[in-house]
C-alpha positions as CSV (number, residue, x, y, z in Angstrom):
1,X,-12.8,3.9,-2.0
2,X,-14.6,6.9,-0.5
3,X,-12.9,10.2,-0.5
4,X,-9.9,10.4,1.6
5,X,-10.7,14.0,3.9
6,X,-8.4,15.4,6.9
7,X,-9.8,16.7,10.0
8,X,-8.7,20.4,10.8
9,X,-5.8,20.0,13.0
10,X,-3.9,17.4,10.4
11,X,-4.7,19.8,7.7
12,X,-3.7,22.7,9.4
13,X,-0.2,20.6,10.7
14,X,0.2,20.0,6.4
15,X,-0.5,23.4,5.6
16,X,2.1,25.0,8.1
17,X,4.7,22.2,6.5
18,X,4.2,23.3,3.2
19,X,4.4,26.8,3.8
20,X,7.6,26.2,6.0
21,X,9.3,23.9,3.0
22,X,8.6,26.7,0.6
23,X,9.8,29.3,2.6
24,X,12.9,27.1,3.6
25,X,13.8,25.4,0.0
26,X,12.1,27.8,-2.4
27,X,12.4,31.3,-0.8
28,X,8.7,31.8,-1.2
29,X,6.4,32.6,0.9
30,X,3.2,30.9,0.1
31,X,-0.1,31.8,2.3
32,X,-2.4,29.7,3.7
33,X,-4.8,29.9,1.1
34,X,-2.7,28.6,-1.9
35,X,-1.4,25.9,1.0
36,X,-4.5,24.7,1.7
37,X,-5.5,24.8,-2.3
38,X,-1.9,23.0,-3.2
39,X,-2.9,20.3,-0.3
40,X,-6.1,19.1,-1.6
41,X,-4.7,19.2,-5.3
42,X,-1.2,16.8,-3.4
43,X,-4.0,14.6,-1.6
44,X,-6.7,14.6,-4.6
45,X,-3.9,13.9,-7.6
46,X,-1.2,11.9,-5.6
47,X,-3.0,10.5,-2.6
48,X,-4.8,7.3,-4.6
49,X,-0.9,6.5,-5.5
50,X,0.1,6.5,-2.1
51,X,-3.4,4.9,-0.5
52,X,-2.9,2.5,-3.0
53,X,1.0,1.6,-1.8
54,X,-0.5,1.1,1.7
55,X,-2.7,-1.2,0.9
56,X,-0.5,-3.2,-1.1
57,X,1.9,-3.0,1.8
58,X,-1.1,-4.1,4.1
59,X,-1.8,-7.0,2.3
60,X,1.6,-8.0,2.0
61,X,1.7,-8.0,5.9
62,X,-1.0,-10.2,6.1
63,X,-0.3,-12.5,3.6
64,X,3.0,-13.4,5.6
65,X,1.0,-13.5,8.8
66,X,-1.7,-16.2,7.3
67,X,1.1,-17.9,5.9
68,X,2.9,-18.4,9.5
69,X,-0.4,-19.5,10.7
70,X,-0.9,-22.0,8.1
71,X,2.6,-23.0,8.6
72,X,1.8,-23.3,12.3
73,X,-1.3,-25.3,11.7
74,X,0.3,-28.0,9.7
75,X,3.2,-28.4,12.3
76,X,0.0,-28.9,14.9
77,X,-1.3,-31.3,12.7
78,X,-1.5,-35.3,14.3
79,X,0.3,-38.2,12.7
80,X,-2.4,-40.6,11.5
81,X,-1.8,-44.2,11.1
């Protein structure tokens, strides 16, 4: 897996979110600095977990789509005598 990076403007929507919850839950301000640092530590430490769920969720998706199809592809199948 290469490394998972944000463009600017998803960053920059994370950043103002984190400042916003600390401000809100935590009644700290934190600047956009140690937002931006806290971020990439959330994405670099915790983002494989959560990559890692959506692929597993992915798959899981598919799995029960091939499955239809196969199921769909025996009910085509002809009788043979």
């Amino acid at each position: 897996m290469s490394e998972l990076k944000l463009s600017r403007e998803p960053k920059e929507a994370l950043v103002n979110k984190l400042q916003k919850y600390f401000e809100r839950e935590l009644d700290y301000e934190i600047g956009q600095f140690d937002a931006e640092f806290l971020l990439d530590f959330i994405g670099e430490e915790l983002g494989p977990h959560f990559y890692n769920q959506g692929i597993k969720d992915a798959r899981a998706i598919m799995d029960a789509g091939i499955s239809a199809i196969q199921d769909d592809l025996y009910g085509a199948e002809q009788a043979v005598e």
